[in-house]
Gaussian input, Z-matrix of N, CA and C with variables (Angstrom, degrees):
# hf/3-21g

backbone

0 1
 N
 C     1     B1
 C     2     B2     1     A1
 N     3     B3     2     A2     1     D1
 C     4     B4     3     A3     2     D2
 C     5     B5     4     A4     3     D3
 N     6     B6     5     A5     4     D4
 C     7     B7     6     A6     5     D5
 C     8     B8     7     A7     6     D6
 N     9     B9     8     A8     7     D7
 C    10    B10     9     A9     8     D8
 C    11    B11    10    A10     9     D9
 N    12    B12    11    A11    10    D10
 C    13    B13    12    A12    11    D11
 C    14    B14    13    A13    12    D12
 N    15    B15    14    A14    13    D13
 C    16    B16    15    A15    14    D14
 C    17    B17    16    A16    15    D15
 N    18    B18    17    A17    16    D16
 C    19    B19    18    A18    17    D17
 C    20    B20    19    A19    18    D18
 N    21    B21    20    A20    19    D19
 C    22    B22    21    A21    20    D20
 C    23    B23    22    A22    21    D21
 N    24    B24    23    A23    22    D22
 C    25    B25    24    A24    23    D23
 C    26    B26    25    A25    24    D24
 N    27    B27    26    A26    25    D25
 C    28    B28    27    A27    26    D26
 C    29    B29    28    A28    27    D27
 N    30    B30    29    A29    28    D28
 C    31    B31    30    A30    29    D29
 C    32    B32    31    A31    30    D30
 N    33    B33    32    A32    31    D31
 C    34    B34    33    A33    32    D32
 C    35    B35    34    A34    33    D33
 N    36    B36    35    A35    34    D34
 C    37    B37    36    A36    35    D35
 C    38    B38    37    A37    36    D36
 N    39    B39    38    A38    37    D37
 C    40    B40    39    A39    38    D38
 C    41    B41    40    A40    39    D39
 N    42    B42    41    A41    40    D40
 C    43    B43    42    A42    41    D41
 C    44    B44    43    A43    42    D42
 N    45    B45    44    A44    43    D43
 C    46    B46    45    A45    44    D44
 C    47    B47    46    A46    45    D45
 N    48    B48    47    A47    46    D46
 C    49    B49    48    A48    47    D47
 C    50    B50    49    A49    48    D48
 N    51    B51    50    A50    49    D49
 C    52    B52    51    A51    50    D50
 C    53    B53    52    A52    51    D51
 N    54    B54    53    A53    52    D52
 C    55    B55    54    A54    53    D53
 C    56    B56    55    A55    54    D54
 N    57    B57    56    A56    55    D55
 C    58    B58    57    A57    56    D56
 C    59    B59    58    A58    57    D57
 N    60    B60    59    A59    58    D58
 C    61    B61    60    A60    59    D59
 C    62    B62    61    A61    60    D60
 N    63    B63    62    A62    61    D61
 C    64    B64    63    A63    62    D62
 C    65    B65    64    A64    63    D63
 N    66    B66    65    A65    64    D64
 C    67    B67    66    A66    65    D65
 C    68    B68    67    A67    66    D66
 N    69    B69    68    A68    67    D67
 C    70    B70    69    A69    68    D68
 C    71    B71    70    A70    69    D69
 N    72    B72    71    A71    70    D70
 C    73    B73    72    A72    71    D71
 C    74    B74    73    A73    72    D72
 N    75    B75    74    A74    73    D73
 C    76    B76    75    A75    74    D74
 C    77    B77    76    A76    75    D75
 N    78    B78    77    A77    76    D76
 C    79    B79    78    A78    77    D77
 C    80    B80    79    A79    78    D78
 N    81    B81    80    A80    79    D79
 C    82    B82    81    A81    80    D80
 C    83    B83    82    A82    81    D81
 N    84    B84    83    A83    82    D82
 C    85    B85    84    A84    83    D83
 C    86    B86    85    A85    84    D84
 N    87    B87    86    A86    85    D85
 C    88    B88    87    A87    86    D86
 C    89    B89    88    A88    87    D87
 N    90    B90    89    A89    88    D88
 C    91    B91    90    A90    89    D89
 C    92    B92    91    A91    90    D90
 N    93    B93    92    A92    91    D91
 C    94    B94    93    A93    92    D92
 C    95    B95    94    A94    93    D93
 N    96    B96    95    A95    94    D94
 C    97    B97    96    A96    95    D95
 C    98    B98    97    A97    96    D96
 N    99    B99    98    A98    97    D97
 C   100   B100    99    A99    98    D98
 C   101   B101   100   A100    99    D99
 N   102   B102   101   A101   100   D100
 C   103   B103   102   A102   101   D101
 C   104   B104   103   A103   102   D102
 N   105   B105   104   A104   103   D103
 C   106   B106   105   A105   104   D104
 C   107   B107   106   A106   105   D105
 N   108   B108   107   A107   106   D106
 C   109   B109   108   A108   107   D107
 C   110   B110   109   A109   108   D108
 N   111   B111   110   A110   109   D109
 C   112   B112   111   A111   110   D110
 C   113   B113   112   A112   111   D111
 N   114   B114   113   A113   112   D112
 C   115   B115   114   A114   113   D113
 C   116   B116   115   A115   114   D114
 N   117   B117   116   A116   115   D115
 C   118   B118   117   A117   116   D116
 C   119   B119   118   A118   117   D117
 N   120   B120   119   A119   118   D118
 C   121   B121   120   A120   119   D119
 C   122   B122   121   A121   120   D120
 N   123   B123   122   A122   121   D121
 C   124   B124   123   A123   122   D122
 C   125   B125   124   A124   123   D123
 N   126   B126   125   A125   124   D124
 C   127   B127   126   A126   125   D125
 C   128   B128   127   A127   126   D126
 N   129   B129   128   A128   127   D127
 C   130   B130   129   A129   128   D128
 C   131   B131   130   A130   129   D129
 N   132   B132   131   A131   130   D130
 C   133   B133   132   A132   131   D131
 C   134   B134   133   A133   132   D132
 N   135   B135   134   A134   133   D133
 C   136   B136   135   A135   134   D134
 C   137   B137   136   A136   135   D135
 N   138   B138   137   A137   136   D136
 C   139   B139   138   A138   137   D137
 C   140   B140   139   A139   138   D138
 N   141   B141   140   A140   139   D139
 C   142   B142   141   A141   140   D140
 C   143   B143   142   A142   141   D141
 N   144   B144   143   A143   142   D142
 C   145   B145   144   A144   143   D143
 C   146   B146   145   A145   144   D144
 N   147   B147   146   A146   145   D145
 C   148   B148   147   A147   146   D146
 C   149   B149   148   A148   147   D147
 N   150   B150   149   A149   148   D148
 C   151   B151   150   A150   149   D149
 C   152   B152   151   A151   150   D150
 N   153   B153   152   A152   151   D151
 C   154   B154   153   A153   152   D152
 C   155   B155   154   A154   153   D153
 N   156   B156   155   A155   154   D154
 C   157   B157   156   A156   155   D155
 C   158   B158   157   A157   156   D156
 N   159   B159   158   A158   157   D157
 C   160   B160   159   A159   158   D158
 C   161   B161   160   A160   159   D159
 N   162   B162   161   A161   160   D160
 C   163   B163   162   A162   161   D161
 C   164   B164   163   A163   162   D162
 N   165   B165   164   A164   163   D163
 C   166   B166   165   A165   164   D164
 C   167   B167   166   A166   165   D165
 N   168   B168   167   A167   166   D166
 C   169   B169   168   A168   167   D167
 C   170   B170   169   A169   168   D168
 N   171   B171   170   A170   169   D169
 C   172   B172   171   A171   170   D170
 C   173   B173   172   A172   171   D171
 N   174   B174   173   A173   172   D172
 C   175   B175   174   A174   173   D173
 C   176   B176   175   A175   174   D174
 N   177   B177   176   A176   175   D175
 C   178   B178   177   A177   176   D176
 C   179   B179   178   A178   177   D177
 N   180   B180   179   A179   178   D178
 C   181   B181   180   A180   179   D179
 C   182   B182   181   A181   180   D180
 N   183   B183   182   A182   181   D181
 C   184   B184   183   A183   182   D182
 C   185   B185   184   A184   183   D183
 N   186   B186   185   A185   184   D184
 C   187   B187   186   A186   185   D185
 C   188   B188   187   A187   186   D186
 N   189   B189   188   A188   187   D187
 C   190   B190   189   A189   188   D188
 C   191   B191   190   A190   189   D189
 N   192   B192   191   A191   190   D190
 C   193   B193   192   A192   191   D191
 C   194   B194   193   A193   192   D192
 N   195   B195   194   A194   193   D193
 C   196   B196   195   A195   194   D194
 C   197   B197   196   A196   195   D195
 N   198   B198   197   A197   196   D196
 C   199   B199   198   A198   197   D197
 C   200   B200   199   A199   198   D198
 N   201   B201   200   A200   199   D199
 C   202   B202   201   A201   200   D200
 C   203   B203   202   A202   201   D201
 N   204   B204   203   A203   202   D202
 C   205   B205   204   A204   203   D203
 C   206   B206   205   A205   204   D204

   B1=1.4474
   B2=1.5279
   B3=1.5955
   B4=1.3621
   B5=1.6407
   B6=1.4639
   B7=1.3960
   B8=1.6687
   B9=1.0468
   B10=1.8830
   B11=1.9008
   B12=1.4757
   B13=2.0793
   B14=0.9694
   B15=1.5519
   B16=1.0682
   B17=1.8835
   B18=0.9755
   B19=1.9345
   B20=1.5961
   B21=0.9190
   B22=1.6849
   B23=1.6055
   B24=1.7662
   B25=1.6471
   B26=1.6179
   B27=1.5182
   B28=1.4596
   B29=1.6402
   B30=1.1451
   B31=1.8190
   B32=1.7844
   B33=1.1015
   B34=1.6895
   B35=1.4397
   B36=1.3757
   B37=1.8795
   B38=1.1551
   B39=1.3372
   B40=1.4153
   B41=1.6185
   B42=1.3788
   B43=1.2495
   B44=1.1962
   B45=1.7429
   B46=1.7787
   B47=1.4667
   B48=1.8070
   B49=0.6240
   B50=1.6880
   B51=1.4436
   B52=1.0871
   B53=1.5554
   B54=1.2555
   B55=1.5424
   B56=1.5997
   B57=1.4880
   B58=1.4662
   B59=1.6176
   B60=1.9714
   B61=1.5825
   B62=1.8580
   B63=1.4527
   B64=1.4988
   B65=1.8472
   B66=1.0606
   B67=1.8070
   B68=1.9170
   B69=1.4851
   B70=1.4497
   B71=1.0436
   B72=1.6797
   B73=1.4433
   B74=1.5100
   B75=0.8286
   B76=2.1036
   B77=1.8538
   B78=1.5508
   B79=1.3824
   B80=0.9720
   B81=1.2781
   B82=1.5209
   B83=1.4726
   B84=1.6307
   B85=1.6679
   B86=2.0481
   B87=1.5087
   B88=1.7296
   B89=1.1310
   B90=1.1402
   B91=1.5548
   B92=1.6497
   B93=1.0346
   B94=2.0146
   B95=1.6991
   B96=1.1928
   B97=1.2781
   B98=1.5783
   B99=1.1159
   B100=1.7728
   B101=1.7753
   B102=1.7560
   B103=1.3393
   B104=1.6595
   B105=1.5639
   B106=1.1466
   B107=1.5477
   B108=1.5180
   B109=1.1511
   B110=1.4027
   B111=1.1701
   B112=1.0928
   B113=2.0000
   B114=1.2141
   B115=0.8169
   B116=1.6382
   B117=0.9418
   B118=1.5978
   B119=1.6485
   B120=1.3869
   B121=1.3052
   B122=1.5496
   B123=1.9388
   B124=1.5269
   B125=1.7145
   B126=1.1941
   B127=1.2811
   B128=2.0730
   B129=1.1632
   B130=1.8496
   B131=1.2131
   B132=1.2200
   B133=1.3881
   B134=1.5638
   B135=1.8643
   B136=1.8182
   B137=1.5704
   B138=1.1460
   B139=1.5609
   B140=1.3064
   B141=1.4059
   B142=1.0214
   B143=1.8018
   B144=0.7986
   B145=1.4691
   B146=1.0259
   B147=1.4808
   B148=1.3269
   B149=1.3725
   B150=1.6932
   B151=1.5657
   B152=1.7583
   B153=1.3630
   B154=1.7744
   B155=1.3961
   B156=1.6433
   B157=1.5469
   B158=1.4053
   B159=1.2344
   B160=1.5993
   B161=1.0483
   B162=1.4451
   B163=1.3977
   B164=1.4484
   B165=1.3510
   B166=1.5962
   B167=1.9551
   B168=0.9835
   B169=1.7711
   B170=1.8549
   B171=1.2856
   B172=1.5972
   B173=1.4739
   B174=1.5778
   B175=1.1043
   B176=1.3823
   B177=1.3908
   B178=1.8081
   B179=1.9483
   B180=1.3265
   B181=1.1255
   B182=1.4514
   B183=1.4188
   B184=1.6756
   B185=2.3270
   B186=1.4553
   B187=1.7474
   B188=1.1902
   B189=1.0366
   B190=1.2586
   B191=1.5747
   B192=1.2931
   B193=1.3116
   B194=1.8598
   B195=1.5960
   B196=1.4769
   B197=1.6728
   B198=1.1535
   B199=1.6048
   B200=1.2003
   B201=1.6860
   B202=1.8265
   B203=1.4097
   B204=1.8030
   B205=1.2956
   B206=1.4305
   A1=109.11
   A2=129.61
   A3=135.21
   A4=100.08
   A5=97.58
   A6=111.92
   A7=114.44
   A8=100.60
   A9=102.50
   A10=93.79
   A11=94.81
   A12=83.79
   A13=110.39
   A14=101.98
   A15=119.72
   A16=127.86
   A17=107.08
   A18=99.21
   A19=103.82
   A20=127.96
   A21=126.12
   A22=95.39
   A23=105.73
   A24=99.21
   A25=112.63
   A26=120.78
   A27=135.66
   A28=92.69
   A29=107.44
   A30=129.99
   A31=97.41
   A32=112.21
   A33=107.48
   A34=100.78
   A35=118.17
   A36=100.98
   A37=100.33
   A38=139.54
   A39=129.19
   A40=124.10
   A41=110.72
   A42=122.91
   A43=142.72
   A44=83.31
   A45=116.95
   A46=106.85
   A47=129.79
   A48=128.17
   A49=122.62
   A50=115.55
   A51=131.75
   A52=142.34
   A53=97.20
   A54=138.84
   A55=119.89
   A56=106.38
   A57=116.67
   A58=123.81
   A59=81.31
   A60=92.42
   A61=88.93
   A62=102.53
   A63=126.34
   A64=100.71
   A65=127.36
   A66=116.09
   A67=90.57
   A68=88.92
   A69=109.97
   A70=130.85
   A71=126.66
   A72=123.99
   A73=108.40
   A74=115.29
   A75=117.96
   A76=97.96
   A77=91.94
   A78=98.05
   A79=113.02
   A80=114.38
   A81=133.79
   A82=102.38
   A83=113.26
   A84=104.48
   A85=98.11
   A86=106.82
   A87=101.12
   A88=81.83
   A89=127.39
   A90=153.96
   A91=118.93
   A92=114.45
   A93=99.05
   A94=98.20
   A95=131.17
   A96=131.30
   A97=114.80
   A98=98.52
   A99=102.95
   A100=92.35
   A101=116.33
   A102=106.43
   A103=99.87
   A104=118.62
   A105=123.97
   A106=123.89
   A107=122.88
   A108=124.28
   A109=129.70
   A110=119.18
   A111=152.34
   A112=101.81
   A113=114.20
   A114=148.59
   A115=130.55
   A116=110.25
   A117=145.55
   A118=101.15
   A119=120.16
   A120=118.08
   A121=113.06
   A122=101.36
   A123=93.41
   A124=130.66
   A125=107.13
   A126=87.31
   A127=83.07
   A128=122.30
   A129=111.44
   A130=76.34
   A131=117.51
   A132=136.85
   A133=126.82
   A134=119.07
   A135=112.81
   A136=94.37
   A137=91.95
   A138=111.19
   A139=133.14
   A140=118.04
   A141=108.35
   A142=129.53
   A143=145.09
   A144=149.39
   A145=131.80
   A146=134.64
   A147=146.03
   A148=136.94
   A149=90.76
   A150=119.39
   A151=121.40
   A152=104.97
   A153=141.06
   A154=96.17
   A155=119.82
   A156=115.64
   A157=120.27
   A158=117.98
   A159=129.58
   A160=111.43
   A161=117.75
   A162=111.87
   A163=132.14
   A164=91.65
   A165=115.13
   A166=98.75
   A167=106.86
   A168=119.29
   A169=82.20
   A170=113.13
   A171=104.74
   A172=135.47
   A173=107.13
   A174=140.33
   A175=100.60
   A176=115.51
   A177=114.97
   A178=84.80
   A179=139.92
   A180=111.43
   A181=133.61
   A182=117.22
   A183=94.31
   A184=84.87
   A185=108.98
   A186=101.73
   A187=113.09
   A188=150.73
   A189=132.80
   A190=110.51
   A191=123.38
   A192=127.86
   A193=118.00
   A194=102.03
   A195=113.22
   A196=95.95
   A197=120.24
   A198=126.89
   A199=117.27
   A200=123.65
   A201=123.07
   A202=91.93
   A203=107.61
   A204=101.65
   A205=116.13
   D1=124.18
   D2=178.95
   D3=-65.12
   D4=141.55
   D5=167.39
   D6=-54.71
   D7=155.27
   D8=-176.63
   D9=-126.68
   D10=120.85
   D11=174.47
   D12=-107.92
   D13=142.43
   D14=-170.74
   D15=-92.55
   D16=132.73
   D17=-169.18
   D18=-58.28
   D19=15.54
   D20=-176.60
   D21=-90.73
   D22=-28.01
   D23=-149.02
   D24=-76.25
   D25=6.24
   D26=-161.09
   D27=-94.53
   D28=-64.99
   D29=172.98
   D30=-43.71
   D31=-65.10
   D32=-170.71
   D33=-59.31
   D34=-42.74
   D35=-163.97
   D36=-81.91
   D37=-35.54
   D38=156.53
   D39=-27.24
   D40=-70.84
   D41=153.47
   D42=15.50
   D43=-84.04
   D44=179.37
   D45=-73.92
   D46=-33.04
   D47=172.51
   D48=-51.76
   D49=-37.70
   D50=155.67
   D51=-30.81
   D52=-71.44
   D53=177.40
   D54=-111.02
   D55=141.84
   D56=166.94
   D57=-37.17
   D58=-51.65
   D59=-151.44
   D60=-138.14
   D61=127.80
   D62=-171.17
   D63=-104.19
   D64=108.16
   D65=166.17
   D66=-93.99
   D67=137.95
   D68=157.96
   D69=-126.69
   D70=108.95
   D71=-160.97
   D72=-123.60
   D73=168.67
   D74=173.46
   D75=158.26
   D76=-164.24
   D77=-173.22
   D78=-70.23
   D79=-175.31
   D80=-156.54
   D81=-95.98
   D82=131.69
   D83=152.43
   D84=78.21
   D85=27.76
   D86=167.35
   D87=-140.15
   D88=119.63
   D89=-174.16
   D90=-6.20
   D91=26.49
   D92=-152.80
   D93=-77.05
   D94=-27.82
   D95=162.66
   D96=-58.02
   D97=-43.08
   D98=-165.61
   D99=-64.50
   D100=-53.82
   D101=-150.80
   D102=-66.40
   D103=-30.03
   D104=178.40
   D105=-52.26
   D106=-57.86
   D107=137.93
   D108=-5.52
   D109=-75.92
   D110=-149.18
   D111=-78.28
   D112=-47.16
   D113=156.19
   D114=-42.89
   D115=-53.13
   D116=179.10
   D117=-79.50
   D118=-25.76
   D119=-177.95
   D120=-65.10
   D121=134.13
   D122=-163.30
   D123=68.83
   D124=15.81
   D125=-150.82
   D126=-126.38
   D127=-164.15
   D128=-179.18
   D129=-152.99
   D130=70.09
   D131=128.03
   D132=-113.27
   D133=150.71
   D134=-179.57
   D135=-128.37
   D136=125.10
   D137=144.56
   D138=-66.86
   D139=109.62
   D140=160.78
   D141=-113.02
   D142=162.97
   D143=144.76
   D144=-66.09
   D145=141.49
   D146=167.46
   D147=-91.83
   D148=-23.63
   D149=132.26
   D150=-5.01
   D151=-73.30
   D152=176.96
   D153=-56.32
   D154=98.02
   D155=169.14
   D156=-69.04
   D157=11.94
   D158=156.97
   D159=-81.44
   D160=-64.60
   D161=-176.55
   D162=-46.83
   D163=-37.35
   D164=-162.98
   D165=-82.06
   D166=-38.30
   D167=-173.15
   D168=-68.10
   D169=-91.78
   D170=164.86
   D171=24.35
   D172=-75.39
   D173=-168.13
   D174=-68.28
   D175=-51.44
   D176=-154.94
   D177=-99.91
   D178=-34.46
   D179=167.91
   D180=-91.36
   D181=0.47
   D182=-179.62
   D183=-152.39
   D184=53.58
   D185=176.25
   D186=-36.32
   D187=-17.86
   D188=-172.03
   D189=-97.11
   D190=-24.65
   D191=172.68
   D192=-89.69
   D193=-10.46
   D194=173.55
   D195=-75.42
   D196=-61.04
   D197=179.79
   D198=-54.79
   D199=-12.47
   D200=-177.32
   D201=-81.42
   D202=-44.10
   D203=-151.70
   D204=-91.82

């Protein structure tokens, strides 16, 4: 299946260009993983999810060691 781009993806690479660390949130099930993915290709950037109750537990108790790792 061909990728479909999305008008978000101009705003995010701008963004990232900006900043370390980009959060992308919205509804459910309109690509925000895919463009991220997709996105990330080639690129020395990681995705992660919040999805991951590690990650996410992580995040809200010790941020500074979520961002080392």
């Amino acid at each position: 299946m061909p990728y479909i781009e999305r008008a978000l993806e101009r705003k995010f690479l701008r963004m990232s260009s900006f900043f370390k660390v980009v959060l992308v949130t919205g509804a459910r099930q309109v690509g925000k993983i895919t463009m991220l993915k997709h996105l990330a290709e080639g690129q020395n950037r990681t995705y992660i999810s919040m999805d991951n109750i590690m990650a996410r537990t992580l995040a809200q108790t010790d941020p500074v060691l979520f961002f080392q790792t």
